[in-house]
Structures are given as structure tokens and as C-alpha cells.
C-alpha positions in Angstrom: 0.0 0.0 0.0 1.1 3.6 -0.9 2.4 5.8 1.9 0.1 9.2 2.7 2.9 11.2 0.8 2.8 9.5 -2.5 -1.4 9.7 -2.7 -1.2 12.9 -1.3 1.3 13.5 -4.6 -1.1 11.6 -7.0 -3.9 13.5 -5.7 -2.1 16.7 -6.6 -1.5 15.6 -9.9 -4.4 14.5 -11.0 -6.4 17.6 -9.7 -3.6 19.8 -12.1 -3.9 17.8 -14.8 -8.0 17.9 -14.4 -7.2 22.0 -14.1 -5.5 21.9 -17.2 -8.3 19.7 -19.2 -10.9 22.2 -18.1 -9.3 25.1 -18.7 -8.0 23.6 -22.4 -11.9 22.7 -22.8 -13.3 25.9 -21.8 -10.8 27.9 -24.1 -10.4 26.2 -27.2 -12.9 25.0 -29.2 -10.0 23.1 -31.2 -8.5 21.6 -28.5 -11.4 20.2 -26.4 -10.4 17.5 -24.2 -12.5 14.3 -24.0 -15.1 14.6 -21.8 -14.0 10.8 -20.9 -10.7 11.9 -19.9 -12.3 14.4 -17.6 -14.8 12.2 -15.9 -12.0 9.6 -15.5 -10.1 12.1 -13.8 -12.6 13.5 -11.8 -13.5 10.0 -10.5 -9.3 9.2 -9.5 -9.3 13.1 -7.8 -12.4 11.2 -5.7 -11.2 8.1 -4.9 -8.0 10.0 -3.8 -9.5 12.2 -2.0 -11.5 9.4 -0.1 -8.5 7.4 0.8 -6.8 10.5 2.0 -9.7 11.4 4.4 -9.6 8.1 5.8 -6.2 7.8 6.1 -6.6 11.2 8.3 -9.7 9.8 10.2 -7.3 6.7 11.0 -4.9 9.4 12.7 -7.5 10.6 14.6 
């Protein structure tokens, strides 16, 4: 299993690259990312972001 640190990495990843996509999207008409590729990420920034919030209630 992956330490806090490296999800905690991923997570940040994957919400910048999602930041990109959107903004890519929402500027260019010629350049529209595929609204798969969003959703995908969108659903990995989740599941991240569940893990970590369980990882912190674990802490607790």
C-alpha cells in the first residue's frame, strides 16, 4: 500500500492535470479535451480524496 505522501502526490497531480483539461476545454474550441478523460479524472481526484480522508480519520 502507498504511503500518505505519495497519494497525497497523486492526488495533486491529478487535480492539475484535471485543471489543465478544463481550462484547455473551456478555451479552445479546437482543443477540447474528452469529456472521458475528464470524468476519468474526476472520479481518480475522488477516490484519492476518499483514501486521504480516511487515512486522516485513521490518525484521529
Amino acid at each position: 500500500m502507498s504511503n500518505k505522501l505519495e497519494i497525497l502526490e497523486e492526488y495533486r497531480e491529478a487535480t492539475h492535470e484535471l485543471a489543465e483539461l478544463q481550462d484547455e476545454s473551456s478555451a479552445s474550441t479546437h482543443r477540447m479535451a474528452s469529456h472521458d478523460q475528464i470524468d476519468s479524472l474526476r472520479g481518480k481526484c475522488d477516490q484519492l480524496d476518499a483514501i486521504l480522508e480516511a487515512m486522516d480519520a485513521a490518525e484521529d
